[in-house]
N, C-alpha and C positions, 0 to 999 in steps of 0.2 A: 415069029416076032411077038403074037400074044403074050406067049408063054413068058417071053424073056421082060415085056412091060411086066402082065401080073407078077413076075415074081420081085420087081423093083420095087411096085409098088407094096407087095408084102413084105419085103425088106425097110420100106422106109417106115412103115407104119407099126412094124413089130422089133427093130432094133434094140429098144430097150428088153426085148423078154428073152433075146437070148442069140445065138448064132441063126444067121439062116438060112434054110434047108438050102444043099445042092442041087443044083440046076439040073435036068433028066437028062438023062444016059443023050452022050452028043452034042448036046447044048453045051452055049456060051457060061461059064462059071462067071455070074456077075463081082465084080468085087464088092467087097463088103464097103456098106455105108459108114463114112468116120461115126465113132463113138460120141452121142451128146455130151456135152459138156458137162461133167458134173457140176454140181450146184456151189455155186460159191459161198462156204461157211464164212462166215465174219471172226477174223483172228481173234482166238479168247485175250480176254484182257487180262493186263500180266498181271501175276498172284499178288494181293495187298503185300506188303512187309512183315513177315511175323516180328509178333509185338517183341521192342529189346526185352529181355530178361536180365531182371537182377541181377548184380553177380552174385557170385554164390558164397557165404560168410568162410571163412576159415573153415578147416578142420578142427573142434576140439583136439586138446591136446592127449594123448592116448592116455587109460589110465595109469596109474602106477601100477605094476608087476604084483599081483597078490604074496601075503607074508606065506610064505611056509606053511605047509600044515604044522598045528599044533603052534604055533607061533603066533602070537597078537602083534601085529603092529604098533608102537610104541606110542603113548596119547600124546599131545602137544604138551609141554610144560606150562603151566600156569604162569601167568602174570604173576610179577614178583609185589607183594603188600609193601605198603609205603611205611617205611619204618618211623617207626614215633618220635615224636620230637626229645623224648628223655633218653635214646638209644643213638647213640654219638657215631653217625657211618665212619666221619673221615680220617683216614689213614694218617693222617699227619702225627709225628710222634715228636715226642721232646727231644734237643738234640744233646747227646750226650755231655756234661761236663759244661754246658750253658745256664745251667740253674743258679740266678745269682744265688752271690749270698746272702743276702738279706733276706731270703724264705727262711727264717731261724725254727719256724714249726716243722719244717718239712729234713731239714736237712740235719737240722739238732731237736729234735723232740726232747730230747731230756735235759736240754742247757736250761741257763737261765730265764732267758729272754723269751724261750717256748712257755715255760712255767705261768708268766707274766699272761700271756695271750691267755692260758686254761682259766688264769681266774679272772679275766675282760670276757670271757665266753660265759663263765658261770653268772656271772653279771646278769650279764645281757639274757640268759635264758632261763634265769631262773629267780625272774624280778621281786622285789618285795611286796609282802600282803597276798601273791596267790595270784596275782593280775599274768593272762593271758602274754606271752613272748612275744616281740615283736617276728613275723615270718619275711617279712620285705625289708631292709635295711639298707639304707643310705650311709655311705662313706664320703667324706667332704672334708674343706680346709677352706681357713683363712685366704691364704696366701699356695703359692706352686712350692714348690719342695719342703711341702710339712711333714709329707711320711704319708697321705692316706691310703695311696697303691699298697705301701707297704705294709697297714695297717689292714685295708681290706683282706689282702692276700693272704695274710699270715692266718688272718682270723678265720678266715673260709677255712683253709685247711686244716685249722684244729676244730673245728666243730664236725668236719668229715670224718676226723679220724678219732674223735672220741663222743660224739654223740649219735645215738643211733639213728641218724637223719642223713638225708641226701642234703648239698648243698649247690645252689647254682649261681657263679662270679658272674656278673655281666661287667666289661667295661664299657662306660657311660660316657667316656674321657676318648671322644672322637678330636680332639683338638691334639692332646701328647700322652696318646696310649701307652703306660707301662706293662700291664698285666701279662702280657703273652713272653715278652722276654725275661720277666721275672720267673717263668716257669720253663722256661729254656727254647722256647718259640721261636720262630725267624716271622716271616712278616707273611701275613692268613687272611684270607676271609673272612669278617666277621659282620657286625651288629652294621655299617653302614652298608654291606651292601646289600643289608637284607631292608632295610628302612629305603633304600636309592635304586637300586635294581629288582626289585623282586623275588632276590634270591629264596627260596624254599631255608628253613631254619632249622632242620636238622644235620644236613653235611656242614651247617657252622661251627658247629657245636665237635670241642675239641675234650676231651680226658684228659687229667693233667697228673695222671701217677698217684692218683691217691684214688684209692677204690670208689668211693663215695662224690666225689666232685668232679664237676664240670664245668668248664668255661668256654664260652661264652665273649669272644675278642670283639675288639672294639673293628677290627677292618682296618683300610686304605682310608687315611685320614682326607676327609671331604670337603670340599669349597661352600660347604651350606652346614655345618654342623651344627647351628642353633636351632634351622628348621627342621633338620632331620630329629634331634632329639625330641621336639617340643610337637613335632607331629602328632595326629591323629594315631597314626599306624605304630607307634611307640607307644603310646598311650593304651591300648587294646591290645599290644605287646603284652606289655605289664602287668594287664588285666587279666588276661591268657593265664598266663603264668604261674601268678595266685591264684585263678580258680582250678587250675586244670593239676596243681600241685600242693595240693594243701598240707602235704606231710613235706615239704622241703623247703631250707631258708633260701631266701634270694637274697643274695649284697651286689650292693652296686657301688663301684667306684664311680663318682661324678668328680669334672673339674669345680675350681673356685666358685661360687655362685657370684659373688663380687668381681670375676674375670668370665663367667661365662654365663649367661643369663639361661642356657636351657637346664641348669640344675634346681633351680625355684620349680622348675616343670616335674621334673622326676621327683622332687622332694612333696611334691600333692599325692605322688601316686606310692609312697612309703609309709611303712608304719612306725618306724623308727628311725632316727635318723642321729647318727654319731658325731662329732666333731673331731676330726684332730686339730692339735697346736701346737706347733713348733717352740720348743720351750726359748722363753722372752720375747714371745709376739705380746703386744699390748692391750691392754685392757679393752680401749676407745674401739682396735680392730676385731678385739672378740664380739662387742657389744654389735659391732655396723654388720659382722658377719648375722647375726642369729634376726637381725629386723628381714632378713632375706629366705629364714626359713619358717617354719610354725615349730614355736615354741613347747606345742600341748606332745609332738611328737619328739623332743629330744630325749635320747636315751642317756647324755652323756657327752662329755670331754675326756679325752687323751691327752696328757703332755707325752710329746716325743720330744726326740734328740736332747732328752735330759743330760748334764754331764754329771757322770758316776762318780768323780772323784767328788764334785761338792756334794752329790748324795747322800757320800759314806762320811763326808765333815761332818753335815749335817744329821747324820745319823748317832754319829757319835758323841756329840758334843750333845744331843736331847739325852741318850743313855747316863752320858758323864755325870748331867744336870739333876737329871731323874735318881741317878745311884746316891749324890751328895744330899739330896733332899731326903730321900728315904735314909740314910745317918745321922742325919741331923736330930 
């Protein structure tokens, strides 16, 4: 029974180092002493959160497929240059067989009545004593249906087609535009909606069949036509115009100044300035017209709507007069 205490007590005392030894041949085989309790580890603390991550940006878009050997890839096209204001983009064209008649320069260059306007052009540009043309020119009346549309018109176009100069119509006549249907026009963009809207002033700007001229319409007739004309941005228009053009006449048809007060405006910003008169408008209405313009810049009066028949009376009965004097 020694043997079997010592070897309990060597069991109890050496359990941790290993199994232990069998009991001598005959002896009781002690059971083994339960296993110490392993050491209670303290459960790891659970792992922090790995931190969110960004999401991740798109993919770039793959490159484009390289060009072919020997083959360059084609460079982008250049932005297109802003065409000048004297290089007329828009498309619009005159419509066939609408050209009044009363363009007698355009349509009959070799009648009469053309003949007439070469020697009102020779006039006007090639004044006496040697003095400087006027290049800015004012077209006006008394009264509404005196002729000046017809008289501007006519005259633009003979000095386009026989003087070696550009010529530029503006209609100034935002109240009852003629100019654009005298040259076979339907109803355009022009001068108001570039004074009202901001329109850019070269897609205004129309050819009107004759190499050398350009016009220039009056627009969509506006509920403020006195302030549009008499504006600042008309004014600097005009200024534009003459400095940026000094080889080209400018004529402007304006309404009445006695029915439209923005023509006293434009008639500051002219160097010349025309009259027409409706033949037997009166003296008192010629005189109240010209207190409305400056006198130092008149080029002249036109009788229009003369009648031919008392012309050629009157022609003949001075010849008659004249033939009987020189017999006498």
């Amino acid at each position: 029974m020694g043997t079997v205490a010592k070897a309990l007590r060597k069991a109890k005392t050496g359990a941790e180092a290993g199994p232990p030894p069998q009991a001598e041949k005959g002896g009781l085989r002690p059971e083994p002493a339960p296993p110490a309790p392993a050491a209670r580890k303290a459960a790891p603390a659970p792992p922090a959160p790995a931190p969110r991550k960004a999401a991740p940006a798109p993919p770039a878009p793959a490159p484009a497929p390289p060009a072919p050997a020997g083959r360059k890839a084609a460079p982008a096209p250049p932005a297109p240059a802003p065409a000048p204001a004297e290089a007329p983009r828009r498309s619009v064209r005159p419509e066939a067989g609408r050209i009044q008649p009363d363009l007698v320069s355009l349509l009959e260059p070799e009648g009469p009545e053309a003949e007439l306007f070469r020697v009102l052009r020779t006039r006007i540009l090639f004044p006496p004593g040697g003095k400087r043309p006027p290049r800015t020119i004012l077209v006006t009346s008394a009264l509404a249906e005196e002729g000046k549309s017809f008289m501007a018109a006519n005259l633009a176009v003979n000095i386009a087609q026989n003087v070696d100069e550009h010529v530029l119509l503006v209609d100034c006549d935002l109240r009852k535009p003629t100019i654009c249907a005298k040259f076979g026009f339907g109803r355009v963009k022009g001068l108001s909606e570039y004074l009202s809207n901001g329109t850019e002033l070269a897609p205004l700007l129309l050819k009107a069949g004759v190499e050398k001229l350009t016009l220039l319409p009056s627009g969509t007739p506006p509920s403020n036509p006195s302030e549009l004309i008499s504006s600042a941005k008309m004014a600097a228009l005009i200024q534009e115009l003459r400095a940026r053009y000094e080889d080209r006449y400018i004529i402007l048809d304006s309404p009445p100044p006695m029915m439209a007060p923005e023509t006293s405006a434009i008639a500051q910003w002219a160097d010349g300035i025309l009259v027409v008169v409706k033949y037997g408008t009166s003296m008192e209405l010629i005189e109240e017209l010209l207190t409305h313009l400056d006198r130092d810049k008149l080029i002249g009066a036109v009788i229009n709507k003369f009648d031919q028949r008392e012309f050629r009376r009157y022609a003949y009965r001075k010849y008659y007069h004249y033939g009987k004097y020189d017999r006498a």
